[in-house]
N, C-alpha and C positions, 0 to 999 in steps of 0.2 A: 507435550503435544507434538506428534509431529506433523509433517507436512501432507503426507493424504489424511491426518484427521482432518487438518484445516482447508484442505480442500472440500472435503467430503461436507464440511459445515458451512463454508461460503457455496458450495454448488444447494442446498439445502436451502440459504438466505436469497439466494438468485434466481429457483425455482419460485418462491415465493411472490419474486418482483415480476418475474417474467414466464410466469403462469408454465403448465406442464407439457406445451409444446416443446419444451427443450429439456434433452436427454441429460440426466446426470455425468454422464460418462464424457460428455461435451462441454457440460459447464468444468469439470473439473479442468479437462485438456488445457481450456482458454487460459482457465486462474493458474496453473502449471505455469502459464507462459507469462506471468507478471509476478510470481512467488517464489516460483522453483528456482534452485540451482543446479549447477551441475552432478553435485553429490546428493540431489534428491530432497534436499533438505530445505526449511525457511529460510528468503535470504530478503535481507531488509536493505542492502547494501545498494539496490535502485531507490529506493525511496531517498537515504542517506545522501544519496550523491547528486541528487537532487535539488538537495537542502543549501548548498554551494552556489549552486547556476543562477543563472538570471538577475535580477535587481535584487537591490538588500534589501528592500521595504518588502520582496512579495515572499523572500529564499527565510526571511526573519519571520513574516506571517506563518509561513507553510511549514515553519521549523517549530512554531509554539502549537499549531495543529496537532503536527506530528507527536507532539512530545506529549499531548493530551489521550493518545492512545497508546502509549506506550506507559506511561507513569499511572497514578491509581485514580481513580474519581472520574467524574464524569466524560465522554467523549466529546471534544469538538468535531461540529460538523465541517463537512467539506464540499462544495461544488462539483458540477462537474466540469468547469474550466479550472478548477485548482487542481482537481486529482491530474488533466490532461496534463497540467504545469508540473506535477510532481510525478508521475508515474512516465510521463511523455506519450504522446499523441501516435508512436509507433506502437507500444504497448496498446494504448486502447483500440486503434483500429486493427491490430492483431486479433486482439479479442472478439473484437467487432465481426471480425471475418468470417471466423471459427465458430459464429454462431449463429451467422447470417442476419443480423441484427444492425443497422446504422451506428455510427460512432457517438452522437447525442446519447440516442439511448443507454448504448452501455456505459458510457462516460459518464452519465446521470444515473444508473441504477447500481454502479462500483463503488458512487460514491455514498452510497446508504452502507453497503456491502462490507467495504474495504477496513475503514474505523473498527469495526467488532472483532476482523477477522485480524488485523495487527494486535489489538486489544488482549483476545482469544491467546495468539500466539507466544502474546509476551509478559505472562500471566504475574511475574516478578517484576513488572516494569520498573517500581521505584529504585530497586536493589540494582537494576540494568541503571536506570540514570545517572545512582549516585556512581558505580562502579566507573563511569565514562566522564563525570566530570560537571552531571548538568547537561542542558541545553546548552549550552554554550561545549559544553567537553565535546558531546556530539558536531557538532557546529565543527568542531576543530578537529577532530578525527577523519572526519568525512571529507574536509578540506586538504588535511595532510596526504590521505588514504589516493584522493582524488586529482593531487598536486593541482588545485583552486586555493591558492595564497591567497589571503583578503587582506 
C-alpha cells in the first residue's frame, strides 16, 4: 500500500468524523503532513522518534501502543493528549490549520483515525517486529537512529 492509498483511506476515516464539510483533497494535504516523506512515501520514523522522548513510564506506554498497531491482533486505543505526546503538538496544530478546525478536535479525531491507518500501512507487522528485534529492538533502533541513549 502506498502512501496516497493511505492517505486517500484516512481522508475517507476523517470525512466520516468530521462530516462532508471538508474536502478530500484537504484532508489528504493535512495527513501528508504527519505521514509523508520526502520521497512520497510512509514514514513512521516521527512516530519512532517519539517513542525515546519524554519520561520512560509514558515513551514505554506509547511504545506498547504503538507496537499494538503495527504487530497483528487487536488495536490499542490512543487519546488525544497521547497522540499530541507521540505525533507532537506542531503536527497536530499543523493539521489543525490546514483544516480550520481547533487542535482538541483533530487531536481527538487523529486519534480514532491514526491506529487503522498505521495498522492499514503496516499490513506484515509481526514480520516488521520480529525483523527489528521486538518492542524493545524498536525502542533501540529509534534510540540509536535518534542518538536518545537510555
Amino acid at each position: 500500500m502506498d502512501l496516497n492509498d493511505i492517505l486517500n483511506m484516512g481522508a475517507n476515516m476523517l470525512k466520516d468524523k468530521l462530516g462532508d464539510n471538508v474536502d478530500t483533497d484537504s484532508l489528504q494535504d493535512a495527513l501528508s503532513g504527519i505521514f509523508g516523506n520526502e520521497e512520497g512515501g510512509f514514514d513512521l520514523s516521527n512516530i519512532l522518534s517519539s517513542l525515546t522522548g519524554g519520561d520512560e513510564g509514558e515513551g514505554s506506554s506509547l511504545a506498547s501502543i504503538v507496537s499494538s498497531w503495527i504487530g497483528s491482533g487487536e488495536n490499542e486505543s490512543i487519546d488525544g493528549e497521547g497522540l499530541k505526546s507521540l505525533l507532537g503538538s506542531d503536527k497536530i496544530s499543523s493539521f489543525a490549520e490546514k483544516l480550520g478546525i481547533d487542535t482538541e478536535t483533530a487531536a481527538n479525531t487523529l486519534s480514532d483515525v491514526v491506529p487503522n491507518l498505521v495498522d492499514k500501512a503496516t499490513p506484515e507487522g509481526d514480520s516488521i517486529l520480529d525483523q527489528l528485534g521486538g518492542l524493545d529492538g524498536i525502542m533501540n533502533m529509534a534510540s540509536n537512529f535518534f542518538g536518545n541513549k537510555s
